[in-house]
Structure formats: structure tokens, C-alpha cells
C-alpha positions as CSV (number, residue, x, y, z in Angstrom):
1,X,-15.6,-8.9,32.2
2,X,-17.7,-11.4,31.2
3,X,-17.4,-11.1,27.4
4,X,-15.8,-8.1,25.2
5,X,-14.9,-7.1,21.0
6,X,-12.1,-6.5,19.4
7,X,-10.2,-3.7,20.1
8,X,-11.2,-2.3,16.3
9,X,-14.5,-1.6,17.5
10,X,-15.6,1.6,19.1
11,X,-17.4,4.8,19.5
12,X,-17.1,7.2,16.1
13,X,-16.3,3.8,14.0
14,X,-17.5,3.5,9.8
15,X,-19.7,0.0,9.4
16,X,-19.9,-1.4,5.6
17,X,-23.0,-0.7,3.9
18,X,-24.8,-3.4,2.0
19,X,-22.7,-6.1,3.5
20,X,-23.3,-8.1,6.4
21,X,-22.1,-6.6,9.3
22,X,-19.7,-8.7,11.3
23,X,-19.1,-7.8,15.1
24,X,-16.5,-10.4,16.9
25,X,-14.6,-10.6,20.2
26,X,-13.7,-12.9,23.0
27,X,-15.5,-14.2,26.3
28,X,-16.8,-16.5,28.6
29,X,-17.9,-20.2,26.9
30,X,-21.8,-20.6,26.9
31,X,-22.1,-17.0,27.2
32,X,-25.4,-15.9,24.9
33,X,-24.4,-12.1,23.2
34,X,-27.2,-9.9,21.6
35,X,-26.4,-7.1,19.4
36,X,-28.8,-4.2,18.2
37,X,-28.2,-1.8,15.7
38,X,-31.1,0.7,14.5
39,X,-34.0,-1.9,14.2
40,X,-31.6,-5.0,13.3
41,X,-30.9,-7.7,16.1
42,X,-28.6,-10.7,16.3
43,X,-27.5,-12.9,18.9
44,X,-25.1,-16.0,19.2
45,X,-23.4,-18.0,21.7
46,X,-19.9,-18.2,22.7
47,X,-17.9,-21.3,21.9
48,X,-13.9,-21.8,22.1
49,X,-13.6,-18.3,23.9
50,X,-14.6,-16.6,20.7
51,X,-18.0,-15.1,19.0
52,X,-18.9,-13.7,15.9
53,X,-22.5,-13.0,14.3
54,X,-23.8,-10.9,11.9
55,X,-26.4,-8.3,11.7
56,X,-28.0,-7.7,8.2
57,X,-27.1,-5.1,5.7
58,X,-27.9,-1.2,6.2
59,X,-28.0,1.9,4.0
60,X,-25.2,4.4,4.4
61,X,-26.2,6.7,6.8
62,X,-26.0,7.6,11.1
63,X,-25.0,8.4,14.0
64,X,-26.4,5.1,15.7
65,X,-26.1,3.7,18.7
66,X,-24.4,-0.1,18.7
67,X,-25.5,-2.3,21.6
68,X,-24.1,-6.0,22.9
69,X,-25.9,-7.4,25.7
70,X,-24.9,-10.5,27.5
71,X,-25.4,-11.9,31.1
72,X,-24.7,-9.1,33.2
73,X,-23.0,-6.9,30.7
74,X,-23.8,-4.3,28.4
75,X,-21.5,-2.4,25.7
76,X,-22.5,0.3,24.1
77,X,-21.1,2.1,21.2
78,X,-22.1,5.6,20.5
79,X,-22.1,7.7,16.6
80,X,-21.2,4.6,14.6
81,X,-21.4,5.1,10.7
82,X,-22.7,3.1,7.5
83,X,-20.3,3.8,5.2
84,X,-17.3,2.2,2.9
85,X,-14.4,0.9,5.0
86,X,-11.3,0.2,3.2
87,X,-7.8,-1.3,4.7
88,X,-4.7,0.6,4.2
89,X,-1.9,-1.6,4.2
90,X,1.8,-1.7,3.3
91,X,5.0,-0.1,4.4
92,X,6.6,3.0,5.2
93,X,4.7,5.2,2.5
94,X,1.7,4.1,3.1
95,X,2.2,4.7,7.0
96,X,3.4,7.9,6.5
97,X,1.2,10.4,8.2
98,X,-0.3,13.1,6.6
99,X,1.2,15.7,9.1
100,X,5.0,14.4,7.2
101,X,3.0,15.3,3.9
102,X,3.4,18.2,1.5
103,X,1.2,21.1,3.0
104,X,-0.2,18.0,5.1
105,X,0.2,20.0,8.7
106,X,-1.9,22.7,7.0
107,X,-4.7,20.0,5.6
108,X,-5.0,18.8,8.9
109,X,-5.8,22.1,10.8
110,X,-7.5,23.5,8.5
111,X,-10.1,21.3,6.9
112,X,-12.8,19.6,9.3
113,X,-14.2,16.0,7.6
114,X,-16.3,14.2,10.3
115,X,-17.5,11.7,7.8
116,X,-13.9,10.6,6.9
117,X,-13.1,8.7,10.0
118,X,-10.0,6.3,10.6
119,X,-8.8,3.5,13.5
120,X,-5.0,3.4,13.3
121,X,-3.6,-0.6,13.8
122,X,-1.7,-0.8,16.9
123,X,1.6,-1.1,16.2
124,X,2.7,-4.5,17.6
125,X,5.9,-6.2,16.8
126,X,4.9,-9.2,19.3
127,X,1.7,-9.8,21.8
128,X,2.4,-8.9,25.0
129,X,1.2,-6.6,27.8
130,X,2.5,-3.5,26.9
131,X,0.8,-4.0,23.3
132,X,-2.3,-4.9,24.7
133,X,-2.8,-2.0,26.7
134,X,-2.2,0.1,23.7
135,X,-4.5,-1.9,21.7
136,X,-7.3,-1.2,24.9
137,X,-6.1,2.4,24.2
138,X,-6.8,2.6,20.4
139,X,-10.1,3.8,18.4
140,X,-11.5,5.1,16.1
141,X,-10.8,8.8,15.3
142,X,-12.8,11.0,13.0
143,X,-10.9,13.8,10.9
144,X,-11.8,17.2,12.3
145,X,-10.0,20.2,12.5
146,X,-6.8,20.1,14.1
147,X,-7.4,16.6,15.0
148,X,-6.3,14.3,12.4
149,X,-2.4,14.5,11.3
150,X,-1.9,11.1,12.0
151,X,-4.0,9.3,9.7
152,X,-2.0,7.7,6.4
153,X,-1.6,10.7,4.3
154,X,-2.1,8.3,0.6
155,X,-5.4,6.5,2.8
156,X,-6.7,10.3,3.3
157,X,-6.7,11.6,0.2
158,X,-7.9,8.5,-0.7
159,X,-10.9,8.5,1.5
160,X,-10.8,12.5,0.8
161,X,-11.7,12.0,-3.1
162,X,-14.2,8.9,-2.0
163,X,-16.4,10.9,0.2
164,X,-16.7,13.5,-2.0
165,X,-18.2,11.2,-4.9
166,X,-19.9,9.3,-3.5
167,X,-21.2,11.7,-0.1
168,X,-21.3,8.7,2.5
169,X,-18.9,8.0,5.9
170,X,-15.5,6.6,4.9
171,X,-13.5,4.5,7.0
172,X,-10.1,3.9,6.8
173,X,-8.0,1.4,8.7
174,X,-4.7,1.7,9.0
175,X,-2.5,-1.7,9.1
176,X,1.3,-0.8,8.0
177,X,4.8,-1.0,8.9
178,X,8.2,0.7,7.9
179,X,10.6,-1.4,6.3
180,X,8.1,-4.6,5.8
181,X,8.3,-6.8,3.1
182,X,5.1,-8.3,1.7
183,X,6.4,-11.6,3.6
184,X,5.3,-9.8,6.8
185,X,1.9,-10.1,6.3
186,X,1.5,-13.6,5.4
187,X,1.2,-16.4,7.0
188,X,3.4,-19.4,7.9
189,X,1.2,-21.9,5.8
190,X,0.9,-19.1,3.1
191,X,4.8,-18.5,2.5
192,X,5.0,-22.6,2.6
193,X,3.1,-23.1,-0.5
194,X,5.7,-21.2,-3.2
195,X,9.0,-21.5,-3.7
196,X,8.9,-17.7,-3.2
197,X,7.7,-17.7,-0.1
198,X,10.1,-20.5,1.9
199,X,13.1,-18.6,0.4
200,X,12.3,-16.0,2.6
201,X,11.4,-18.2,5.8
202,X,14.6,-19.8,5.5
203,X,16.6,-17.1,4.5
204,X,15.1,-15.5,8.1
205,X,15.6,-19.0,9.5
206,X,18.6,-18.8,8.8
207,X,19.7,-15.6,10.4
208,X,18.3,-16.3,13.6
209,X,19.7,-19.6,13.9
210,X,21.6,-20.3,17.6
211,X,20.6,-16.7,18.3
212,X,19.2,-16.2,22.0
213,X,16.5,-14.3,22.9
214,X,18.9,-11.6,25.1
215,X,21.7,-11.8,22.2
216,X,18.7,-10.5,19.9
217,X,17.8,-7.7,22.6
218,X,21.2,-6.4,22.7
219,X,21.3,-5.8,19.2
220,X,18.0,-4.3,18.9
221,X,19.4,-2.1,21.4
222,X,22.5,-1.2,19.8
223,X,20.7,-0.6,16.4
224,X,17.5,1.5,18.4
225,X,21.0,4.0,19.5
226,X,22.3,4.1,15.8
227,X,19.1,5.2,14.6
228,X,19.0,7.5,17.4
229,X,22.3,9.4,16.5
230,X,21.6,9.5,12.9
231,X,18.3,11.0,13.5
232,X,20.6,13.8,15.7
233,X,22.3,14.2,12.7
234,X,19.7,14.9,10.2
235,X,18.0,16.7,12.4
236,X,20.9,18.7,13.3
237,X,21.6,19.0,9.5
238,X,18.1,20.3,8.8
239,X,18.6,23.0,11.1
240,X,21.7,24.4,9.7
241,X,20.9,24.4,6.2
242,X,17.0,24.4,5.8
243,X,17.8,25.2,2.2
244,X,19.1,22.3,1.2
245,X,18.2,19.3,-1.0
246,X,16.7,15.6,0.5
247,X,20.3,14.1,-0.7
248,X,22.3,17.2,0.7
249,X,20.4,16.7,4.1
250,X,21.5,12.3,3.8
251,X,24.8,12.9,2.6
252,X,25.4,15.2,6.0
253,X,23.6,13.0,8.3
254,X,25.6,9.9,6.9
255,X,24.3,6.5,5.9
256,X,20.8,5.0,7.2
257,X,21.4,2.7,9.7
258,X,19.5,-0.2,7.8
259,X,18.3,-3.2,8.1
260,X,17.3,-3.7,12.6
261,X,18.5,-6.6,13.8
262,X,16.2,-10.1,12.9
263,X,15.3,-12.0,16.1
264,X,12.0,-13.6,16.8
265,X,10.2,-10.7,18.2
266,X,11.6,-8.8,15.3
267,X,8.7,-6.5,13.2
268,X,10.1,-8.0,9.7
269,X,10.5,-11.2,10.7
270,X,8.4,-13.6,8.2
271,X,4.6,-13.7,9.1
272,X,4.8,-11.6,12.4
273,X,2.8,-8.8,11.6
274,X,0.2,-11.0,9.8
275,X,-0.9,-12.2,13.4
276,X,0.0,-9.3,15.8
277,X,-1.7,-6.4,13.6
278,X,-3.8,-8.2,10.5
279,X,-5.3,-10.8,12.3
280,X,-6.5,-8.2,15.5
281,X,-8.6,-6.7,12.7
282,X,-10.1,-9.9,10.8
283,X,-12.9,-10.5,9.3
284,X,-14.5,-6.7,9.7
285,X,-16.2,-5.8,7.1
286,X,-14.9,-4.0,4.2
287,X,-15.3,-2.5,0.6
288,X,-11.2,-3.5,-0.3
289,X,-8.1,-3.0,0.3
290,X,-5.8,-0.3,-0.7
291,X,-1.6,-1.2,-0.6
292,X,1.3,0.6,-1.1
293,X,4.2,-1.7,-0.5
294,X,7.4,-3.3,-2.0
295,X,10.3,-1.3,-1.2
296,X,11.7,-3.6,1.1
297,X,11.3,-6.3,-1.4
298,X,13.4,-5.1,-4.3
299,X,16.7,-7.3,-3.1
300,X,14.7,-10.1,-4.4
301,X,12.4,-8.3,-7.3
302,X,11.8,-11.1,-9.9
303,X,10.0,-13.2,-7.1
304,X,7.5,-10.3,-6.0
305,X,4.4,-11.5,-8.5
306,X,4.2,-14.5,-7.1
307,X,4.4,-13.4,-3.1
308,X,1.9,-10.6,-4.4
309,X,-0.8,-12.7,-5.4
310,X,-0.2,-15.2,-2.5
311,X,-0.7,-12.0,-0.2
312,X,-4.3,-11.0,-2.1
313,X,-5.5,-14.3,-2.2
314,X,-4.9,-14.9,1.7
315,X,-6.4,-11.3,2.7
316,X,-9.5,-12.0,0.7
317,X,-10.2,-15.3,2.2
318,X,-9.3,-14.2,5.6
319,X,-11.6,-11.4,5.0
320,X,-14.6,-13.6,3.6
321,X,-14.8,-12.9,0.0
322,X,-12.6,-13.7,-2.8
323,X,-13.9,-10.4,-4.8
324,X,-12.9,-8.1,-2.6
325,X,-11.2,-4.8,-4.8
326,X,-7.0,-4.7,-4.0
327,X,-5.9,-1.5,-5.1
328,X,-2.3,-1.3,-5.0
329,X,0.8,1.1,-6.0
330,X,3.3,0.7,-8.6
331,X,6.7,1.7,-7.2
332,X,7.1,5.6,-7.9
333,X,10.8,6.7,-8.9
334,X,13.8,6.5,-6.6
335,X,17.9,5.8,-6.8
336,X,19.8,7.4,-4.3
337,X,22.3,9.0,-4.9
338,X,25.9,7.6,-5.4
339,X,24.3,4.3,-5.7
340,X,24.3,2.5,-9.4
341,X,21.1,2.2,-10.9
342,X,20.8,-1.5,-10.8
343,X,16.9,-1.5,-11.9
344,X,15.9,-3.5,-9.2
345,X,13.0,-1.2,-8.5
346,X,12.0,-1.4,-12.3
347,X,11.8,-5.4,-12.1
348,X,9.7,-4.5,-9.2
349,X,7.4,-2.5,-11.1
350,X,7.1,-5.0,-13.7
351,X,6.5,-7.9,-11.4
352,X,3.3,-5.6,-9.6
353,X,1.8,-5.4,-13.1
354,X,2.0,-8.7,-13.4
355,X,0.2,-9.5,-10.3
356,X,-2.2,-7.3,-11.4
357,X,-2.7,-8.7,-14.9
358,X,-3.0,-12.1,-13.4
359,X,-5.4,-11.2,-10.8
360,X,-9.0,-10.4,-11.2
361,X,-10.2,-7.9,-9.3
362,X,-7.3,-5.3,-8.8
363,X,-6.1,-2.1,-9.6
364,X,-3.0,-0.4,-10.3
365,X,-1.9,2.8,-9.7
366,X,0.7,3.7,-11.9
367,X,3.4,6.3,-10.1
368,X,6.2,7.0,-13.1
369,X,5.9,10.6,-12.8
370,X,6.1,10.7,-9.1
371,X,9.2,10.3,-6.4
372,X,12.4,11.9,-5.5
373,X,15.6,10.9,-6.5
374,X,17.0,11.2,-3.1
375,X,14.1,10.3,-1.0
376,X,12.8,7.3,-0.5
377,X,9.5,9.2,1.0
378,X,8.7,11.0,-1.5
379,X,6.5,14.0,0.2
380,X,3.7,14.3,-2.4
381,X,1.1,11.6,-0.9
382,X,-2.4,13.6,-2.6
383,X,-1.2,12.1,-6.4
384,X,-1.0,8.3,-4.8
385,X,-4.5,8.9,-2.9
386,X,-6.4,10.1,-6.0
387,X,-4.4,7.3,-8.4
388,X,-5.9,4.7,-6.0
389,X,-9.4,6.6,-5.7
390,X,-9.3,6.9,-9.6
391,X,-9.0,2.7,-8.8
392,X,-11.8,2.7,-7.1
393,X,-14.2,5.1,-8.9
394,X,-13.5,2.8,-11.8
395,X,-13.5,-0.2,-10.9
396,X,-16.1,-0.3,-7.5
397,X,-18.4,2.2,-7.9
398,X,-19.5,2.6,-11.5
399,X,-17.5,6.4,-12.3
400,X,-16.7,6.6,-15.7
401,X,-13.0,8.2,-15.5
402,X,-9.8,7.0,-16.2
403,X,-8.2,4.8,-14.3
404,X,-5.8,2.9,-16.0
405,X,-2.2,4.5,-17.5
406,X,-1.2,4.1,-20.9
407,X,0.5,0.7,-21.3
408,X,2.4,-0.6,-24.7
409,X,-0.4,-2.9,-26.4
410,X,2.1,-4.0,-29.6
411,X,5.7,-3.5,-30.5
412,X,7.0,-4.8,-34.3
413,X,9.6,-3.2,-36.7
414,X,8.9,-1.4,-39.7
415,X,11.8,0.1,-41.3
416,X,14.3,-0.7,-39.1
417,X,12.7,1.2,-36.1
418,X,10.4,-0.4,-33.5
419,X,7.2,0.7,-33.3
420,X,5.2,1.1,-30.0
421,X,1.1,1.2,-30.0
422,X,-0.1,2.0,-26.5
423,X,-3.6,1.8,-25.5
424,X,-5.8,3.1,-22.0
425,X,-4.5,7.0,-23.6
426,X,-7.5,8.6,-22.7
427,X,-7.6,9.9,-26.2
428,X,-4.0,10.1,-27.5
429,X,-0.5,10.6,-26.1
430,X,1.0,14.0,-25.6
431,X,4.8,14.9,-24.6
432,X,4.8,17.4,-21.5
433,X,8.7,18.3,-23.0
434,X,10.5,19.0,-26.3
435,X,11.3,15.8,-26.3
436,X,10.3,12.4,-25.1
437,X,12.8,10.6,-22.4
438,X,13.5,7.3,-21.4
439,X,13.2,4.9,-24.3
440,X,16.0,2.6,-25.1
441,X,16.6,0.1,-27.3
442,X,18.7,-2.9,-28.1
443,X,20.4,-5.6,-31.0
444,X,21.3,-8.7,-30.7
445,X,24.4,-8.0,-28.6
446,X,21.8,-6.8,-25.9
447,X,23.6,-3.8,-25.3
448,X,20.8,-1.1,-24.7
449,X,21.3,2.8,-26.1
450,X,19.4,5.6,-25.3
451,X,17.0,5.8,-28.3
452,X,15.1,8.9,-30.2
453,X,11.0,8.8,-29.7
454,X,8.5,10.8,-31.3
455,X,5.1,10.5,-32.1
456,X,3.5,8.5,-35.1
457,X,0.0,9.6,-34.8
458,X,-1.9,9.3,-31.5
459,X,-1.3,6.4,-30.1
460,X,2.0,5.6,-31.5
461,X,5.6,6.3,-30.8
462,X,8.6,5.8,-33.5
463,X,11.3,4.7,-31.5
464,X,15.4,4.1,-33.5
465,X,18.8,4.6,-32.8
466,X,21.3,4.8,-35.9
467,X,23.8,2.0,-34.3
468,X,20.7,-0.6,-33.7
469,X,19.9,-1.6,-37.4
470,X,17.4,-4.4,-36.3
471,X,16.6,-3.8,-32.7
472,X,15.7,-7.0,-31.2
473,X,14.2,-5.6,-27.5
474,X,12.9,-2.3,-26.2
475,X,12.4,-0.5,-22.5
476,X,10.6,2.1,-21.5
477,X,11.5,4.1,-18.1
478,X,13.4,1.1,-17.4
479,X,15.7,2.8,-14.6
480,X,15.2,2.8,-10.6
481,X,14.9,7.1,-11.1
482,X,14.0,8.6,-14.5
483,X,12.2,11.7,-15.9
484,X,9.4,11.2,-17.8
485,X,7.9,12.9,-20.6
486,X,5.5,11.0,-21.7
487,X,1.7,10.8,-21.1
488,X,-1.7,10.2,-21.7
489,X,-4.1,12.7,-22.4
490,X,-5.8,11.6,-19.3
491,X,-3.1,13.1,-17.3
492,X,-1.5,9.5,-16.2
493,X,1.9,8.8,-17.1
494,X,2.8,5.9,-19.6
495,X,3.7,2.6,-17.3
496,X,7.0,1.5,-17.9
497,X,7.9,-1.8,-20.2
498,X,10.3,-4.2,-21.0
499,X,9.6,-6.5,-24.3
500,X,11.3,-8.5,-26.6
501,X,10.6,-7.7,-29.9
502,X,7.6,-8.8,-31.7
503,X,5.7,-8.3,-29.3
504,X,2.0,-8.5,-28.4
505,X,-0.1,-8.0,-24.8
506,X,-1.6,-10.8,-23.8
């Protein structure tokens, strides 16, 4: 083969409207390579093993056919798509198919969307042959009846909610890991350039230090049987009680067998995924991202900002455009159970609105009503997809809805009670309970107590507690798991806060 593409493209793929469209691949030096699409032609010449060229914008719109010429050689790709292409990245939930999904199995055979069509990311932990035959395996799948249980279930209902606004082709692909920190998709020179980021290359330097490469498979092979016997368990579980609850099912099967062993062929090892999944798919053209991650980073929550808005600033520029939309999640609820709520996952929330406030061109979909106390996969994936499509709507294409959650604008004192002005309501707050949950508040001693909230008017909220005369701080849903009551009359829950007290949003 004299010259060939990346693997991501194929028969039945989506294309990015009114962009540039970017085709790229590998082959012989000197080699000239002529694309057509519709009326539109471009060629270019290989160099350094590697082309790239660009064919000019189209309307949304197909099925065309997609042809490279070269000496010899011809590839041709049949019922390609003009449409919006977004990546899905992230971890476990955002990898979680939509056959694991509440009523997904059913979604899947029963619904037939042939204009919402998705190229999963092989999974590869290292490059090597077996991972390159499964990348020469991969392609682009379109989501018709019966067909489709493997795409993301947040990306679908993403895409689901997309395609029926705006009535073009939707692309999704799929780039995400279980268990990944953000870390994972960076790379080397990245991580280097924060303190944030060399903590966790020498942290993982650390642990792999004297470590040879057959002492590293032996593990992985004694964790892979673990995992394999606890899966037995649950399953096993499952079966003879298919009544019970997440945490009944986990407290049977026995702890998680958590974290794999770190070696350098390791999945989570520092900046391995960034070139063995991230950079297989870079630069095709997209609309944004969309990015549900950060579990695995709670252990170290108060640096998360920072690695955050490393990570978008290296995917835009390795995509070609420093504007592109990141859409991401904030952390829904989850503690399990037996384990003290050490608010790690709270800090975490905080730190992702943070990166958001501090980064043009994102969105945040706020999850405080969402998640299961005992599972860490919380089954309801359709609320993330249409928070993040809410994102886009907003924030991409012009919809006037509501996007945004309620967030605390002011805090001050009056009376001995701290008053909380929110703004983003949608019209007001409203309490879906007789009362509303999850304030507290604290003095000087920094003790916190569980405080009384009610309403002051729309969009305000009396918050006191008799032993905290002059309360000096206030949190909001400031718990790894809590119930909240609270919302705004958009339907989106209030975000959670931390302040000290004055305090005003910048």
C-alpha cells in the first residue's frame, strides 16, 4: 500500500460543516494524493511519511462519495456526512455504553437514527500489533435499530437532542477510558509546565521505579484475576437477589479491586492515552468537545483547575483552534457507603467551576441532583446528555434556553443571618420539598452546623442557625452525596458553593 488515512476515517463517517475539512494519513515520501469530495478537490504531497490537506467548507447535507487518488491507488469512501462532529472524552461515565444505561437496551432496539452516527476510539493501552489490527478493524457506525448499544450513552443523548434541533448528521467520537485521570490525556511537555502536572509524573515515576517490564506483567495479571473473581461475585450476587440495592449488590460482592497495577504499558500511566487513542484521531475536524471526567482525580482535588485548563488548552491547539466549545460535567453525587464523607468530590466540583470561570469558551453541566449514593455509575446517562446539549444549544448554536444552573452571585449578613442572592434562576427559585437541604453554616471556630433555609423573595435564600450568632462562611451541598431541594425554575439544580463571608462573584 502505497499510501493510506487514519484509521478514523471510513465509510458511514460525519464531516464538519463550514470548516475546512481535514483528511490525514501515512505513506510513501514524494507520493502526490488527490482528494474529491462532491465538486471540491485538493491534492498535496507526502513529506516525512505523513500528509494532510484540506478541502474547502460544505453545507450539511449527503450521502457522498469521498475519493483519494495517488500513484496506483485509489480509496474510496462511500455515504459520508456534513454534519457536527463532537469528541466525547473522559472516563468511565462517559465510556459507559448506552446498552448499561437506564431503559438504554430498549433505546437501542427500538429507535432507528441513521443521521446520528459514531466511530468508537480503539481502546489502546500501548501501540503494538494486536492494537493495530483493531484500529484496521474500527469505523464508523451509524445508530440504527438494534445496531447501536455501544455508543457512549451521555454522547447519545447528547447527539440525540443535537440532531433533533438543529436536523443535520451528528457525529460523535468516542475517546475514553475507565479509571483515567485527566493526566492521561496530556502530554509529557504539557504536565511539565505546572506544578500540577509533574506531581503526577513523578508520583507515577515514582512507582515504577526499578520495576521490570515482566514484574509489571505479573501483576497485571494477578490484578486482571481479582477483577475477574469479583466480577463472579457480583454477578453471582445479582442473580440471587435481583431485588436488591447497588450498595447491597457491593457489599456482597466485596471490595473493588482498585487501582491495576502502574507499569509503562499501564492505561493510567501519565500521558499514555494522549498518544495511543487522542493523537490517532488529531486534527479531524470538529464542532467541540464534550467531557465527563474527574473521578479518578479526587485523591488530589484542589489541583484539578489547573490540570483542567492545561488539558483544554492542549486539545484545542492540537485540534487547530483555540475557540473550540469544551463542554464538560460537574461531578454528580456519590459516597459509598461505609466510607466518611471526606468532600473530596465537592473540592472537585468546585475546582471544575473554576476552570470553567477561568476559561473562555466552556460550558458546565451542573449534576447536583443526579447520582447514586452507592454507585459510582450512576445509570441515568439522558439528564447528563441534554445538560451538555443545553451547553451547546446555548452557547454554539444560537438556542435561547437555559443553560446555565443557579449559582450564588452575593452572600452578606443582615441580622445576624447570611443572605444568599443567586442568579442564572430562569425566573426564580423554587423548593421541590417542604424544606430546603444542604446549607450549612459556620463562626469563627469554623465549626459548620446544619443551617435552616428558606426563601426571601425570588432569588434569595435566608439562611441561620441559633448557635452561629455572626456566621463568618457558608456551604451549599458541600458533601461528596447529598439530597437536594433546591432549584431554579428552569429545572436545573442550584451548583453547589463554598464562600467566606462577604462575599461577591467575580
Amino acid at each position: 500500500m502505497l499510501f493510506r488515512t487514519a484509521a478514523i476515517f471510513g465509510d458511514h463517517m460525519v464531516l464538519q460543516r463550514d470548516k475546512d475539512i481535514r483528511l490525514f494519513g501515512n505513506g510513501r515520501n514524494g507520493l502526490e494524493i488527490t482528494a474529491q469530495l462532491a465538486d471540491n478537490t485538493a491534492s498535496t504531497v507526502i513529506s516525512d511519511d505523513r500528509w494532510q490537506l484540506s478541502l474547502p467548507p460544505m453545507d450539511a447535507g449527503g450521502p457522498y462519495r469521498l475519493t483519494l487518488t495517488g500513484s496506483q491507488q485509489k480509496i474510496v469512501f462511500e455515504d459520508v456526512m456534513i454534519g457536527e462532529v463532537w469528541l466525547a472524552g473522559g472516563q468511565s461515565n462517559m465510556e459507559m455504553m448506552l446498552a448499561e444505561c437506564a431503559d438504554g437496551e430498549h433505546i437501542s432496539q427500538s429507535l432507528d437514527l441513521p443521521d446520528i452516527r459514531y466511530y468508537n476510539v480503539p481502546k489502546l493501552a500501548f501501540i503494538g500489533d494486536a492494537g493495530l489490527a483493531a484500529e484496521t478493524e474500527s469505523g464508523w457506525k451509524s445508530c440504527s435499530s438494534g445496531s447501536f448499544g455501544d455508543i457512549s450513552g451521555a454522547a447519545f443523548f447528547f447527539a440525540q437532542q443535537i440532531n433533533q434541533a438543529l436536523g443535520v448528521p451528528i457525529g460523535i467520537i468516542g475517546c475514553y477510558w475507565g479509571g483515567t485521570s485527566a493526566t492521561c490525556w496530556m502530554s509529557e511537555q504539557c504536565l511539565e509546565k505546572t506544578a500540577e502536572g509533574r506531581h503526577y509524573l513523578r508520583e507515577y515515576q515514582k512507582s515504577i521505579d526499578g520495576q521490570t517490564d515482566a514484574q509489571y506483567e505479573q501483576a497485571l495479571s494477578a490484578f486482571e484475576a481479582l477483577q475477574v473473581a469479583w466480577q463472579n461475585r457480583y454477578n453471582q450476587a445479582r442473580t440471587l437477589h435481583p431485588n436488591a440495592s447497588i450498595g447491597q449488590i457491593n457489599e456482597a460482592a466485596g471490595p473493588y479491586p482498585w487501582p491495576p497495577p502502574m507499569g509503562k504499558r499501564s492505561a493510567l500511566r501519565p500521558a499514555g492515552l494522549y498518544h495511543t487513542m487522542l493523537r490517532r484521531v488529531m486534527p479531524y475536524c470538529l464542532r467541540g468537545f464534550i467531557y465527563y471526567q474527574g473521578e479518578e482525580d479526587t485523591k488530589c482535588a484542589s489541583m484539578y483547575a489547573v490540570l483542567l485548563k492545561s488539558l483544554i488548552e492542549l486539545w484545542r491547539s492540537d485540534f487547530g483552534d483555540q475557540t473550540l466549545p469544551f463542554l464538560f460535567v460537574q461531578l454528580p453525587m456519590f459516597n459509598e457507603t461505609g466510607q466518611k464523607d471526606q468532600y473530596q468530590w465537592a473540592v472537585l466540583r468546585e475546582q471544575q467551576y473554576l476552570a470553567h470561570k477561568g476559561t473562555p469558551h466552556t460550558g458546565l453541566a451542573v449534576l447536583a441532583d443526579c447520582g447514586e449514593a452507592d454507585n459510582i455509575h450512576p445509570l441515568n446517562k439522558k439528564t447528563v446528555g441534554q445538560r451538555l446539549a443545553l451547553q451547546a444549544l446555548s452557547r454554539c448554536y444560537g438556542f435561547d434556553v437555559i443553560a446555565d444552573a443557579p449559582v450564588a452571585d452575593e452572600v452578606c449578613i443582615r441580622d445576624h443571618q447570611a443572605y444568599v442572592r443567586f442568579t442564572d434562576t430562569g425566573g426564580g427559585l423554587i423548593v421541590r420539598a417542604e424544606s430546603i437541604a444542604c446549607f450549612e453554616v459556620a463562626g469563627e471556630d469554623g465549626q459548620y452546623k446544619a443551617a435552616e433555609a428558606m426563601l426571601c423573595g425570588q432569588e434569595e435564600i435566608c439562611v441561620s442557625h441559633p448557635s452561629v450568632c455572626s456566621p463568618k462562611s457558608i456551604r451549599y451541598a458541600w458533601k461528596n452525596y447529598c439530597e437536594v431541594t433546591l432549584f431554579g425554575r428552569s429545572g436545573l439544580p442550584v451548583m453547589p458553593f463554598f464562600a467566606q463571608i462577604p462575599y461577591k462573584r467575580r
